[in-house]
N, C-alpha and C positions, 0 to 999 in steps of 0.2 A: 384529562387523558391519562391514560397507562404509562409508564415508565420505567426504565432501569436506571437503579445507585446503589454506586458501592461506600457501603457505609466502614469497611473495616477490610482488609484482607481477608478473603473468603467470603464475604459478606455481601452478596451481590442480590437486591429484591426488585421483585416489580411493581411498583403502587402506582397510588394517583398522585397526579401532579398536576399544577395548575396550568390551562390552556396557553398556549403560546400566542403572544399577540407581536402586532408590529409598535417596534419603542423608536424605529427611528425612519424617517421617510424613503431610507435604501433597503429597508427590510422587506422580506416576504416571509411567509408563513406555509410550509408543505406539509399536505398530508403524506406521511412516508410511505411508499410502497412495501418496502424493504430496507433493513439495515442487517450490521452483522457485528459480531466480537471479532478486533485485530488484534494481533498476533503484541501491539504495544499497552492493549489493555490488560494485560495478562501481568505487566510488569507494579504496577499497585494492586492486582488481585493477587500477588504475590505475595508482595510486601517488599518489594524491594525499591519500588518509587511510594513516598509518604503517600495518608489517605487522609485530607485537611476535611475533617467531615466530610456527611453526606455529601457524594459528586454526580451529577446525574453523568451517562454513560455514552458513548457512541460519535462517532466523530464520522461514518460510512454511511451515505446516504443516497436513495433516490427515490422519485415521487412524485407527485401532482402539487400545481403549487395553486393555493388557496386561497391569498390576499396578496397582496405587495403594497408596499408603501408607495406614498404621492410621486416622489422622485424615479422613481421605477419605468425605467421607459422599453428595456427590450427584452423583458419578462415576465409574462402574461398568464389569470386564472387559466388550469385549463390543460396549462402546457404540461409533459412529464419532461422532470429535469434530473440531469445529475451534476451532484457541488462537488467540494473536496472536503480536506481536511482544515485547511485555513480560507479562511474565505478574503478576498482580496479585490481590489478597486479598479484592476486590471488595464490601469488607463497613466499611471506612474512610470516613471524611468526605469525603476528598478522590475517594472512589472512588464514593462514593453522589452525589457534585455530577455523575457521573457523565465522570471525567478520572481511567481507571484507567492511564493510562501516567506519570501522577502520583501513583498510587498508593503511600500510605507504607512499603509491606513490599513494592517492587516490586521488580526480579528479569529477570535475559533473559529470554525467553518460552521457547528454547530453550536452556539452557548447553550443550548437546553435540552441538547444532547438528544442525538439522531437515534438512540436506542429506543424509542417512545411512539406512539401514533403520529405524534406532529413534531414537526421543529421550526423555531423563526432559524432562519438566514441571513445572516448581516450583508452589505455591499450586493446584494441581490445581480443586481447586472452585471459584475464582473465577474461573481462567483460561480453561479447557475449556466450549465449549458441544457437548452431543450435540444429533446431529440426530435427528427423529422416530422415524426407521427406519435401519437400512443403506443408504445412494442408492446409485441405478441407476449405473453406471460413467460415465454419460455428464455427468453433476452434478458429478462430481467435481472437473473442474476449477472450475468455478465455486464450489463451495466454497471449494478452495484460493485461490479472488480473493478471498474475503471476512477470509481472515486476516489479509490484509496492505494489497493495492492497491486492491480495492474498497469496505473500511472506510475506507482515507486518504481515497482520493476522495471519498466519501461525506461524511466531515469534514470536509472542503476546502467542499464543496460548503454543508452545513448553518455553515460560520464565514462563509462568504461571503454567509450571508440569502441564498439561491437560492430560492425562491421563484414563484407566478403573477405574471406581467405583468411579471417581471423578464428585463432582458437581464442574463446571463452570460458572462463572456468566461472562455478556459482557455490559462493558459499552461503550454504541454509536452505533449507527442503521447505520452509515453511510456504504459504501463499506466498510471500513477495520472491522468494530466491524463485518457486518453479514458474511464478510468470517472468522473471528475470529470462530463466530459460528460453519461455515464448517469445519474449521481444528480442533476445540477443536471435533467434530464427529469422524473425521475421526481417530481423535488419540486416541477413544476406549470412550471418555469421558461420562459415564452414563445417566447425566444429564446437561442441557443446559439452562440457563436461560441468555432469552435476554430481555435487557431493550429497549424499545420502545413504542413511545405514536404514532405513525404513521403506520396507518390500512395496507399502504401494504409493508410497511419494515417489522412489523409481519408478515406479511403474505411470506415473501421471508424468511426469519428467519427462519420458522418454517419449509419451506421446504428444507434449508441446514440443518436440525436437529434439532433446539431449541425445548424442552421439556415442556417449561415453556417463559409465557411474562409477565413481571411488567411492567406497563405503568408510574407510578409513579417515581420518579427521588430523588436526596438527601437523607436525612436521613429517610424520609416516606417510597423509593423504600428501603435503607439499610435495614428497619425494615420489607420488605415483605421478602427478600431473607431471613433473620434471621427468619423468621415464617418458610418458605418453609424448612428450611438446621435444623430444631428441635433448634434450639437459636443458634446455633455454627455459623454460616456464611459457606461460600463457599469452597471448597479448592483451587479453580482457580479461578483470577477474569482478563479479559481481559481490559486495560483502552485502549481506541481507541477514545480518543477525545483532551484530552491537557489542559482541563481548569482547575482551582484549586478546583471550584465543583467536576467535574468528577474525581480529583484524589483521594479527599477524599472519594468521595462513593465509588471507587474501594479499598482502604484500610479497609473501614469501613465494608465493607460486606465482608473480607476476614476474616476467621476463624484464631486464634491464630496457627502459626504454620505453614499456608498455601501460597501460593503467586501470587503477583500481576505483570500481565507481562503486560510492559507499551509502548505504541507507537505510541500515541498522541501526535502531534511536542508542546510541549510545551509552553505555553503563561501566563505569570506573576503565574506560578505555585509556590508556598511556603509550605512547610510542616512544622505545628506546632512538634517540636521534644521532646515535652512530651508525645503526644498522639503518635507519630510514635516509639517512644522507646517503650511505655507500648503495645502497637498492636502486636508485638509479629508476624509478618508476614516479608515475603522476598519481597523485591520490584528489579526485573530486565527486562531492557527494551532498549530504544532508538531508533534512526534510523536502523532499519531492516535490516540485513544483507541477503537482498534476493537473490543474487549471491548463496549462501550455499544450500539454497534451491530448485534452480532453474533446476537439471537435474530432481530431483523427480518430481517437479510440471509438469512442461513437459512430463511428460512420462503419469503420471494420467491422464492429460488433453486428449493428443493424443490418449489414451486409453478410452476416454471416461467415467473415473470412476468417474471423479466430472465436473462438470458444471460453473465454477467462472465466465464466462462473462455474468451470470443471473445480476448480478449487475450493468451491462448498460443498464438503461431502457430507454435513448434517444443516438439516432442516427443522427449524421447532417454532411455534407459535411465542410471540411475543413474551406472554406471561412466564416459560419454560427458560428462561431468559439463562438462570443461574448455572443448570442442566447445561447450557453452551459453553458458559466460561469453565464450568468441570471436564469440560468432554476434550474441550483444547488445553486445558493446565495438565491434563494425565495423556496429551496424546494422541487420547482415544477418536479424536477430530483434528483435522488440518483447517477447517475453518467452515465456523457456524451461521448459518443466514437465520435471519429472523423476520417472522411474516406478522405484521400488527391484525 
């Protein structure tokens, strides 16, 4: 089969790879419909997380599933499914508290990486959700949102208490922060305020719901959200980026009392613990447990009540693979879908 690895920073090819099979009797094996470069791959094609050799790529996936292992009972050829990013056994303590990326038998979502034609699927039955029917081509990508960017956002969004009669504030324009936007709407949330200094992530923002756009960033945007919210700050603040910038302003503009749901993969993030004690705010977040969320978003999507594959605004054939991770690392894409 085809694939994408990044063999070095910048270094991103497509070749062949050897066919994915099933290595354990919870596996299945999908043909992919679609996957996409996330906004966290970008951080080894940077260079800022190590490249331990050749990696194969892609952790976003949906598709037709092709094989399953012996043990596999309510996941069938035939079916189209959408996984996550960790794949989990969804049958655990920690996975009925409903926090399957903290699942005890958990596992990558894809080990042979969902950037490719095929991928095995570990824990097949806990992992994989089929949808009703086969969807119309046009659903598809928005599937592909609910694997990864619009289950985080969505978690972002429910750590944050988003909620009626709440202002929410979103830091990060990228896919996760503007479905952040989408779900902190869709969960009744009053007011919306997205940060972004790029004319048409406001403008995508504004059409998942945002009420309000601060272009400004750090403590100058902290101080516009504190204008808009009467001095108090926010009572939801979404952090959707990872940096120690973006965490502080997401505490900083949260109102005493309120919280900050966090799910930006983290990078040399430090919290001064005088200012985070006297803030007087909740901070809960991490790796997204999009499995949890995964029959609802499906049903929305299939139902046509929300639109999350707005967030692919480039499109390229598999092979063009590299062409995606350049288009996102300069910018020049909010986020690249790929068709095998």
């Amino acid at each position: 089969m085809r694939g994408t690895v990044l063999y070095a920073p910048g270094d991103v090819r497509v070749e062949d790879r050897p066919d994915p099979r099933i290595e354990q009797p919870t596996d299945a094996v999908i043909r992919l419909a679609a996957s996409c470069v996330c906004g966290s791959d970008l951080w080894p094609y940077r260079g800022i997380e190590p490249v331990d050799g050749p990696s194969p790529m892609g952790h976003e996936y949906v598709g037709v599933v092709e094989e399953v292992g012996s043990e596999v009972t309510t996941i069938r050829p035939g079916q189209f499914v959408v996984g996550s990013f960790f794949a989990s056994d969804n049958t655990c303590e920690i996975c009925r508290a409903g926090y399957q990326t903290h699942c005890v038998n958990r596992q990558p979502g894809a080990p042979t990486g969902a950037q490719a034609e095929y991928a095995r699927i570990p824990l097949a039955d806990g992992t994989l959700v089929a949808t009703p029917d086969t969807p119309a081509d046009d659903l598809v990508p928005g599937l592909l949102a609910a694997s990864d960017v619009l289950g985080t956002g969505w978690f972002a969004a429910v750590a944050a208490e988003a909620g009626p009669g709440r202002t929410v504030a979103v830091v990060g324009d990228g896919a996760v922060g503007l479905l952040g936007v989408l779900a902190a709407r869709r969960l009744g949330a009053e007011r919306v305020v997205a940060f972004s200094r790029h004319a048409d992530r406001q403008a995508l923002a504004r059409e998942f719901g945002a009420t309000d756009v601060v272009t400004t960033r750090g403590d100058e945007g902290v101080a516009e959200v504190r204008e808009l919210t009467g001095g108090l700050g926010a009572h939801s603040v979404i952090e959707a980026v990872g940096t120690q910038e973006s965490m502080l302003q997401a505490i900083r503009a949260t109102r005493a009392g309120g919280h900050v749901g966090y799910v930006g993969v983290s990078h040399d993030v430090s919290l001064p613990g005088e200012e985070l004690f006297s803030s007087g705010v909740h901070l809960h977040g991490g790796p997204a447990p999009v499995r949890r969320f995964l029959p609802e978003l499906i049903d929305l999507i299939c139902a046509r009540q929300i639109d999350p594959g707005r967030v692919f605004d480039l499109e390229l054939p598999l092979d063009q693979a590299a062409e995606g991770y350049r288009a996102m690392d300069e910018r020049r894409a909010i986020k690249t879908l790929l068709r095998p």
